[in-house]
C-alpha positions as YAML, in Angstrom:
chain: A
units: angstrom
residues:
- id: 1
  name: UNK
  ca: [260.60, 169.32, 112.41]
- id: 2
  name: UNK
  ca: [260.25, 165.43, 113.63]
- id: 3
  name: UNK
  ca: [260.50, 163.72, 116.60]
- id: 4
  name: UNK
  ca: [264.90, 164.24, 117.21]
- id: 5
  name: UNK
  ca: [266.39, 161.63, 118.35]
- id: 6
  name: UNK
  ca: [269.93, 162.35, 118.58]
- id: 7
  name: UNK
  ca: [272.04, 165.81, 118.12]
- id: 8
  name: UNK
  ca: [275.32, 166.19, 116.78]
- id: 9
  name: UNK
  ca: [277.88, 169.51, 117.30]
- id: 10
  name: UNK
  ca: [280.87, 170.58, 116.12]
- id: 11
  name: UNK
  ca: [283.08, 171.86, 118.67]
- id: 12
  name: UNK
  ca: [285.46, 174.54, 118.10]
- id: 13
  name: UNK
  ca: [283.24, 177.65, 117.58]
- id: 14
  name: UNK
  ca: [279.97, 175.63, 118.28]
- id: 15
  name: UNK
  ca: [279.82, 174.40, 121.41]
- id: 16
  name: UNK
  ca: [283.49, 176.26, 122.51]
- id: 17
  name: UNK
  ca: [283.36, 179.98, 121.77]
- id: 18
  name: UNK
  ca: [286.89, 180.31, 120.32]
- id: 19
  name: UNK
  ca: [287.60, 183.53, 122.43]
- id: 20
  name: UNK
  ca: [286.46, 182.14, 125.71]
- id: 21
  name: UNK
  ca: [287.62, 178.97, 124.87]
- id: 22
  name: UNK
  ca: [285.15, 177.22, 127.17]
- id: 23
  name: UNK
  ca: [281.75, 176.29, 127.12]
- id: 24
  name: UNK
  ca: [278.79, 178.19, 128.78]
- id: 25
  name: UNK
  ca: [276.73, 177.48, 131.54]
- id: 26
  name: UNK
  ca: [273.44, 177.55, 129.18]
- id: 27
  name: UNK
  ca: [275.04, 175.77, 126.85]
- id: 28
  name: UNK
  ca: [275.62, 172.71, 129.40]
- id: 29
  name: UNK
  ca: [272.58, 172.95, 130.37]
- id: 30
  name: UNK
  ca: [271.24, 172.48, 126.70]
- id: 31
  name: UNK
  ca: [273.35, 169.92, 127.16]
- id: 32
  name: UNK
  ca: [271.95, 168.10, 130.02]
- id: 33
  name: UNK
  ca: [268.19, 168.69, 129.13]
- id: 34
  name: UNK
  ca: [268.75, 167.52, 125.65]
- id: 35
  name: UNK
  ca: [270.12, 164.53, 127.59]
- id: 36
  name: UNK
  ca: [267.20, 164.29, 129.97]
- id: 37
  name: UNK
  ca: [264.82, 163.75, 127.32]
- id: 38
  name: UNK
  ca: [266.55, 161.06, 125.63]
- id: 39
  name: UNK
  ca: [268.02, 162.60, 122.82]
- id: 40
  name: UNK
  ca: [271.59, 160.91, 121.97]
- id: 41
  name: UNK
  ca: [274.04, 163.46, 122.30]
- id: 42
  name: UNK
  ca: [277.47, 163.18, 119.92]
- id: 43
  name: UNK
  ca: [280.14, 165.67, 119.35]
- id: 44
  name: UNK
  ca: [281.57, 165.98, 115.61]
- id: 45
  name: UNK
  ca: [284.56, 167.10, 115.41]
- id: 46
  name: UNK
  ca: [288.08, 166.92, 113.62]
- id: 47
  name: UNK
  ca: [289.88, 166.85, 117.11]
- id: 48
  name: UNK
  ca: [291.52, 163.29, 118.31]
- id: 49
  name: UNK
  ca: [289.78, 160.95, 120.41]
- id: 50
  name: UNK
  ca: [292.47, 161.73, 123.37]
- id: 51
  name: UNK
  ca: [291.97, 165.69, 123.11]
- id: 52
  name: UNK
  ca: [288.00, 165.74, 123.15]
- id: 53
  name: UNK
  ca: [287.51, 168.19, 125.61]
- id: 54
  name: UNK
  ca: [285.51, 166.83, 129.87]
- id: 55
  name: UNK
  ca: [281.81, 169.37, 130.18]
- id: 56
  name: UNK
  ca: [281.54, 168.47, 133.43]
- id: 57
  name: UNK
  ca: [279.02, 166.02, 134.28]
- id: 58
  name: UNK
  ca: [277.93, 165.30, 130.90]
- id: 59
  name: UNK
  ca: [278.19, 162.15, 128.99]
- id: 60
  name: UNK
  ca: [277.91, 161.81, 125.44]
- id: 61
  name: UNK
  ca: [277.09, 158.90, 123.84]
- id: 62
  name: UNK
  ca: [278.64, 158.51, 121.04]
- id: 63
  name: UNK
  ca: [281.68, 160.58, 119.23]
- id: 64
  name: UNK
  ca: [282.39, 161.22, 115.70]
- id: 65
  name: UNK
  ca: [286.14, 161.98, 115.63]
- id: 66
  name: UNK
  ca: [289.31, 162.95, 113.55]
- id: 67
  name: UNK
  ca: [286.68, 165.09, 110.92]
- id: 68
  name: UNK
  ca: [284.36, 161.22, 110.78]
- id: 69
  name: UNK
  ca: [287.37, 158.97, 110.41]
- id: 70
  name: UNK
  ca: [287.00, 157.46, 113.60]
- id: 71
  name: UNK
  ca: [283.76, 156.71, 115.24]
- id: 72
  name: UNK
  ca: [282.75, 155.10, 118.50]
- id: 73
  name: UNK
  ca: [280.67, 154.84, 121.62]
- id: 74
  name: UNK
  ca: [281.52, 153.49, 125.23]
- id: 75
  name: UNK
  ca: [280.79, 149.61, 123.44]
- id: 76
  name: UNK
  ca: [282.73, 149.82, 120.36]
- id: 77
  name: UNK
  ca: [283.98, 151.22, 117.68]
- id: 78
  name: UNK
  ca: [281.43, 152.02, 115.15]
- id: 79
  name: UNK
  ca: [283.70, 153.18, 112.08]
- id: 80
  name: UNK
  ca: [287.21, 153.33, 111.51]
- id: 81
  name: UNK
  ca: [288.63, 154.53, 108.46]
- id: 82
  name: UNK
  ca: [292.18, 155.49, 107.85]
- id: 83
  name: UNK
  ca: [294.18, 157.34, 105.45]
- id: 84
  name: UNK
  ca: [295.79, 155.17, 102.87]
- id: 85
  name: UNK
  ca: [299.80, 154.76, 103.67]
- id: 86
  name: UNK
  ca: [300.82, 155.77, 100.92]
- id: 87
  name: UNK
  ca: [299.11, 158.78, 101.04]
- id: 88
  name: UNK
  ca: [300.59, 159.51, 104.28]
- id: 89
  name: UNK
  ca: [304.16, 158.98, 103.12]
- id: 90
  name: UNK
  ca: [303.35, 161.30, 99.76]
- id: 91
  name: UNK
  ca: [301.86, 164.09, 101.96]
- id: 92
  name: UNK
  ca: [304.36, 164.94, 103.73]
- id: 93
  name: UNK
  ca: [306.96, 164.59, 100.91]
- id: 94
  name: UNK
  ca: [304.39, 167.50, 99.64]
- id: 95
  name: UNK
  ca: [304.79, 169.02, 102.85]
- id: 96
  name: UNK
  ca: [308.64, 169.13, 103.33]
- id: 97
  name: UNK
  ca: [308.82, 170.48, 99.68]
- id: 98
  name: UNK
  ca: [307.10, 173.67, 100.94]
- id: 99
  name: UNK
  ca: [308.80, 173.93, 104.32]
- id: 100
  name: UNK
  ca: [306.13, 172.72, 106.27]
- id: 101
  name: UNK
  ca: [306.38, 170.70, 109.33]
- id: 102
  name: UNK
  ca: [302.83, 168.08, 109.31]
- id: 103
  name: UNK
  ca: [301.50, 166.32, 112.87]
- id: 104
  name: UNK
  ca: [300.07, 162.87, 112.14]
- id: 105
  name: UNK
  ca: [297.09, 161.48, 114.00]
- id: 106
  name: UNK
  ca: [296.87, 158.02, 114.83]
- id: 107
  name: UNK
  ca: [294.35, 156.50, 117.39]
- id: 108
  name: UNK
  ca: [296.19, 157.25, 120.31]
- id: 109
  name: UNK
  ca: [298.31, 159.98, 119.91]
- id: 110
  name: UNK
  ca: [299.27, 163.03, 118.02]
- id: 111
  name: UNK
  ca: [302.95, 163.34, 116.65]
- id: 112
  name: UNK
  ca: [304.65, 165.99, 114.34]
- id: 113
  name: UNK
  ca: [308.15, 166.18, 112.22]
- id: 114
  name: UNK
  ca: [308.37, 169.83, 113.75]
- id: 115
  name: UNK
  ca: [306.25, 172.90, 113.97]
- id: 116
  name: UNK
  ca: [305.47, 176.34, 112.41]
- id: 117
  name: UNK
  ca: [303.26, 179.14, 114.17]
- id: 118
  name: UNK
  ca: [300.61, 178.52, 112.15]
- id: 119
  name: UNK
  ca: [300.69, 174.45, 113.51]
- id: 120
  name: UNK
  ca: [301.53, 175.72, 116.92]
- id: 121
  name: UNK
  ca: [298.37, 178.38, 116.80]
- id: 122
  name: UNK
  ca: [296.29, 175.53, 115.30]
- id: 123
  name: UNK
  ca: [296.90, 172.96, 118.15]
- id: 124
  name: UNK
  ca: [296.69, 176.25, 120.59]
- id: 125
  name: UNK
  ca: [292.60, 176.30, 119.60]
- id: 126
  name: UNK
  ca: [292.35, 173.52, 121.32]
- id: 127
  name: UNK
  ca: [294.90, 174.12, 124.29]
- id: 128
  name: UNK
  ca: [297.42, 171.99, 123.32]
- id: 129
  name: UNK
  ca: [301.13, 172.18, 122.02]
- id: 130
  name: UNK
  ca: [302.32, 170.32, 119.41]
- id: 131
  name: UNK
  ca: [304.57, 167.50, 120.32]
- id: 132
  name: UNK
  ca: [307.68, 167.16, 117.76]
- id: 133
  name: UNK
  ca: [308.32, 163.23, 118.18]
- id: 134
  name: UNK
  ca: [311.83, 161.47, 117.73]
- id: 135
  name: UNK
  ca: [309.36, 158.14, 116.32]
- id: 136
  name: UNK
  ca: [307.97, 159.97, 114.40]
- id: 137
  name: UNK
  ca: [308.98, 158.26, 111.37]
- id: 138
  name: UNK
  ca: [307.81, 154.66, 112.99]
- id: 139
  name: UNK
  ca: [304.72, 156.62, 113.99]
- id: 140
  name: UNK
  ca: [303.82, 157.74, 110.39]
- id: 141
  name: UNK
  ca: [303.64, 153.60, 109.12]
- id: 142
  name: UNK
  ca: [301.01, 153.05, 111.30]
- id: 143
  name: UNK
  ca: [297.17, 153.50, 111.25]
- id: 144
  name: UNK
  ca: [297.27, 157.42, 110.50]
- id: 145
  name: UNK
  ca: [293.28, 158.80, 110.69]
- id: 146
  name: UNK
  ca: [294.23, 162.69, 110.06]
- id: 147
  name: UNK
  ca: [297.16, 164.78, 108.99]
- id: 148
  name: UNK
  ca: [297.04, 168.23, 110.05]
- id: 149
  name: UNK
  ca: [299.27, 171.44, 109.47]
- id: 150
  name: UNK
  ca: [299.48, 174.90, 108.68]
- id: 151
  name: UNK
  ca: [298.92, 175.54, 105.31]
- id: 152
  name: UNK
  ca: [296.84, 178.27, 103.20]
- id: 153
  name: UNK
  ca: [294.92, 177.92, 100.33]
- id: 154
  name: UNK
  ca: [297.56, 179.00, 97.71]
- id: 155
  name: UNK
  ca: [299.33, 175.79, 98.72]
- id: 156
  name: UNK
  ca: [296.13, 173.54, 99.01]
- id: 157
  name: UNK
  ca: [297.68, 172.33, 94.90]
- id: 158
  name: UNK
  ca: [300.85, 171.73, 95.79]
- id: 159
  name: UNK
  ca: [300.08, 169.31, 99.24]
- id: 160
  name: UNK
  ca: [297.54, 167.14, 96.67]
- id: 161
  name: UNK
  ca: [299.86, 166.45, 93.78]
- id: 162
  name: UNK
  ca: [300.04, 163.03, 93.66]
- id: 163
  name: UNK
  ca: [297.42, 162.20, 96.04]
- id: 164
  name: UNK
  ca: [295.58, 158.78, 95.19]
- id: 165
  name: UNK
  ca: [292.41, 158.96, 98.19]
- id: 166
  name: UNK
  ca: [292.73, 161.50, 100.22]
- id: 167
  name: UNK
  ca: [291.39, 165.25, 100.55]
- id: 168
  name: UNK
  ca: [291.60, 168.70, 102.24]
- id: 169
  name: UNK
  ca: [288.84, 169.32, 104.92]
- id: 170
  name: UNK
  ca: [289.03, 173.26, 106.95]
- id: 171
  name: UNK
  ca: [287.40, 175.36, 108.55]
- id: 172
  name: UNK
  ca: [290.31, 178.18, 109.54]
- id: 173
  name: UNK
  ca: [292.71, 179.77, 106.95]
- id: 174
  name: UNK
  ca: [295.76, 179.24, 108.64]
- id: 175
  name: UNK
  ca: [295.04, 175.26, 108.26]
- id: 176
  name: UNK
  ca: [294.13, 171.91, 107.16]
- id: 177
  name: UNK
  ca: [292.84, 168.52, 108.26]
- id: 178
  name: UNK
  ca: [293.41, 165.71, 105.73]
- id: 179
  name: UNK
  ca: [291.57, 162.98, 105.79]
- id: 180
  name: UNK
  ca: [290.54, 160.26, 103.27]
- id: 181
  name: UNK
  ca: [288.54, 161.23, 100.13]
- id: 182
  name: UNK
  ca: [285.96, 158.92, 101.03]
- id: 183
  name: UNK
  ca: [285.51, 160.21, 105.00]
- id: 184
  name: UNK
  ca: [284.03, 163.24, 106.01]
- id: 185
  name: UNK
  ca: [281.59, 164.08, 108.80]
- id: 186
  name: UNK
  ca: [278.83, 163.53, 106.58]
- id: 187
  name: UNK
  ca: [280.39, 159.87, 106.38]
- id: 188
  name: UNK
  ca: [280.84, 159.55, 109.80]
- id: 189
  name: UNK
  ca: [276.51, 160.60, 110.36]
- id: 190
  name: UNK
  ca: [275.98, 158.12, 108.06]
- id: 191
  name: UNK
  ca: [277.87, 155.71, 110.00]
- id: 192
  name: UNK
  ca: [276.15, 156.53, 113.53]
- id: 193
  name: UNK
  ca: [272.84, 156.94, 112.19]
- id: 194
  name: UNK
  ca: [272.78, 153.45, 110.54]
- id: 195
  name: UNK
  ca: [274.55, 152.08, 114.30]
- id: 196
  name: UNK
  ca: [271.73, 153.00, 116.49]
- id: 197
  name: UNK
  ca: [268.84, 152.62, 113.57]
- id: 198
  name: UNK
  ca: [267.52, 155.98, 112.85]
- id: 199
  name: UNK
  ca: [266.62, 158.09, 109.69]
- id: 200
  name: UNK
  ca: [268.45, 161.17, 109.20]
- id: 201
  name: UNK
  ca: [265.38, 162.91, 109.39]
- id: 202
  name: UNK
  ca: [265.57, 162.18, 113.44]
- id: 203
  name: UNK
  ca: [268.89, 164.45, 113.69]
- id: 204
  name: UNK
  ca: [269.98, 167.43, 114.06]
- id: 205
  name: UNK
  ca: [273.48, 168.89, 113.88]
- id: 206
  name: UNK
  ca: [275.09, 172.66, 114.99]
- id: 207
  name: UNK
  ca: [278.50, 173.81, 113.47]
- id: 208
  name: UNK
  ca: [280.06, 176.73, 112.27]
- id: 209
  name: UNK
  ca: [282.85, 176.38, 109.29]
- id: 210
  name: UNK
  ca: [283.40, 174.79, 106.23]
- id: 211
  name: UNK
  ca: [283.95, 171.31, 107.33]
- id: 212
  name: UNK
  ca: [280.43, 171.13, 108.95]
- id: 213
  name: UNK
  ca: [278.85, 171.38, 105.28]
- id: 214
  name: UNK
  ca: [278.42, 167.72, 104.89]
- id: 215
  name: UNK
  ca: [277.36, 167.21, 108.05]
- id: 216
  name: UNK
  ca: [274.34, 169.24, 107.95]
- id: 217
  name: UNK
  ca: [273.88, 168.45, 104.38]
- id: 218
  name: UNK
  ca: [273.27, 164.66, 106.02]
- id: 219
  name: UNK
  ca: [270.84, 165.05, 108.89]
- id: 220
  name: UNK
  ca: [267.35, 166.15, 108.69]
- id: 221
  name: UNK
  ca: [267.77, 169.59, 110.25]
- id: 222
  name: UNK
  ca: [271.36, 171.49, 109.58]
- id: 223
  name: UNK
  ca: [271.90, 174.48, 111.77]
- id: 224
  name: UNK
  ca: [274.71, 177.27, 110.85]
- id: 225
  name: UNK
  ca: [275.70, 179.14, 114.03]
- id: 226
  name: UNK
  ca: [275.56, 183.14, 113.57]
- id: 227
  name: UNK
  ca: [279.11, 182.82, 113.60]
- id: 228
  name: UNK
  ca: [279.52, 179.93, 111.02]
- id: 229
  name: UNK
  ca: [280.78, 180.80, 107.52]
- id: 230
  name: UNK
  ca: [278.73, 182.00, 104.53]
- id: 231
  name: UNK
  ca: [279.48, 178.60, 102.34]
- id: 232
  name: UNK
  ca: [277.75, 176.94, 105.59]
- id: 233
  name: UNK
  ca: [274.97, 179.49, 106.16]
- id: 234
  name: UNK
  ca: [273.99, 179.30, 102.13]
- id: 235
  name: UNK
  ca: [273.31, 175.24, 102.49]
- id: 236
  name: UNK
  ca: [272.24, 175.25, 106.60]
- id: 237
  name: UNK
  ca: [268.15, 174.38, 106.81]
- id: 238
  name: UNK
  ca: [268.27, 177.35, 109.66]
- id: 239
  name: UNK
  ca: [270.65, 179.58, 111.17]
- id: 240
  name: UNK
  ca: [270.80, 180.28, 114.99]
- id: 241
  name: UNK
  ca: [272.41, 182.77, 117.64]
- id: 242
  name: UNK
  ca: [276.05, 183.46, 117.55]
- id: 243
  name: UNK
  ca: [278.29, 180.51, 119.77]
- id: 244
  name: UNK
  ca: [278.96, 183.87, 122.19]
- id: 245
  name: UNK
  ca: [275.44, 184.56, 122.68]
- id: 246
  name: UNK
  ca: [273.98, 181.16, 123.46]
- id: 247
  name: UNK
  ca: [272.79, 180.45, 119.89]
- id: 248
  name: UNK
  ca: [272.35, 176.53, 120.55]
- id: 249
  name: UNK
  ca: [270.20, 177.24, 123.47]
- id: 250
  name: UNK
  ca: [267.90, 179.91, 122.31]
- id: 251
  name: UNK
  ca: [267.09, 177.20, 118.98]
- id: 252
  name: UNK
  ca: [266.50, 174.53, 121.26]
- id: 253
  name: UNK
  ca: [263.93, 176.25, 123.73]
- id: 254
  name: UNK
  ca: [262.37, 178.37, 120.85]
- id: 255
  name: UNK
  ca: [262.30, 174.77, 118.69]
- id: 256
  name: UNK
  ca: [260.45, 173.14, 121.86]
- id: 257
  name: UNK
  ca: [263.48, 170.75, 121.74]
- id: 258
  name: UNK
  ca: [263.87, 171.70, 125.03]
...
């Protein structure tokens, strides 16, 4: 393995154990010695800039946001890249075809045209309730980075007909992200790598479900937690301990990264 010089995660399931829904005491202090010995830390994740979860004490340095649509560090934003508008409009047409409500992201804020359980237990991963906005049609005609809602994969055909630039990113059965057809977290790496001048070869990056494929497939060492999915496990570069057991911290002292 080279010299790594910065570390991405995912967080639901990688750095959060989805039944504790918290993070562990190893895990920030993988954290914080990762930190220590100057190894730039970002999350990757397809939450919102606004609902990125506080660790404490730590400070990351960068975050790669709405599944790699929107990237940025305490400076500036280092990528930006939004659904198309018409896309927007068009999905959730698709949406209210099938009876299902949609929440838009934009940069600030998070907005939906109703909710479902499966929306509701989607935003409830991440300890929030879904907010059912009067403006939401005003809302939905600006800068949208990520539509999300419940939706399985029997209906994955009927939310893309018509769809001009955008795709269908998950990692839970119960739901989507859907981002642009050119984004992706892989995108987003890409993005922060070329930012702070270093070869994918110098990063490493943790996650767990389907959406994390690109990401490893885009940094020099990809690891699958225990708990991760078999399509991520069959193109991870290693595998480590399950999110309950510490997996992130076991790799990084066995790896010498720490």
């Amino acid at each position: 393995m080279k010299e790594i010089k910065i570390a991405f995660f995912d967080i639901d399931g990688t750095l959060i154990d989805l039944d504790r829904k918290e993070i562990s005491e190893k895990m920030l202090e993988t954290l914080t010695r990762l930190k220590r010995r100057g190894i730039i830390l970002c999350p990757a994740t397809g939450r919102a800039p606004m609902t990125l979860p506080h660790f404490g004490e730590i400070e990351f340095d960068a975050f790669l946001t709405f599944n790699g649509s929107y990237c940025f560090n305490s400076e500036q934003t280092i990528f930006s890249n939004p659904l198309a508008s018409e896309d927007v409009k068009r999905l959730i047409e698709n949406a209210g075809e099938i009876g299902r409500p949609v929440s838009i992201a934009t940069k600030n804020r998070l907005a939906a045209n109703g909710a479902d359980r499966d929306l509701i237990d989607y935003y409830a991963i991440a300890k929030l309730k879904v907010e059912i906005a009067d403006d939401f049609d005003m809302l939905a005609r600006e800068e949208v980075f990520q539509v999300m809602m419940g939706c399985y994969e029997s209906e994955y055909a009927h939310m893309m007909k018509d769809i001009g630039s955008a795709r269908i990113t998950a990692w839970w059965d119960r739901a989507v992200d859907i981002i642009p057809s050119d984004g992706g977290k892989g995108k987003g790496i890409e993005k922060i790598l070329e930012y702070y001048n270093l070869d994918k070869s110098e990063a490493i990056a943790f996650g767990d479900g389907n959406n994390d494929i690109e990401m490893l497939q885009s940094v020099g060492t990809g690891v699958a937690m225990a708990n991760g999915s078999d399509r991520l496990k069959a193109v991870a570069d290693d595998v480590c301990g399950h999110v309950a057991e510490d997996g992130i911290y076991h790799y990084c002292v066995g790896h010498g990264l720490i």
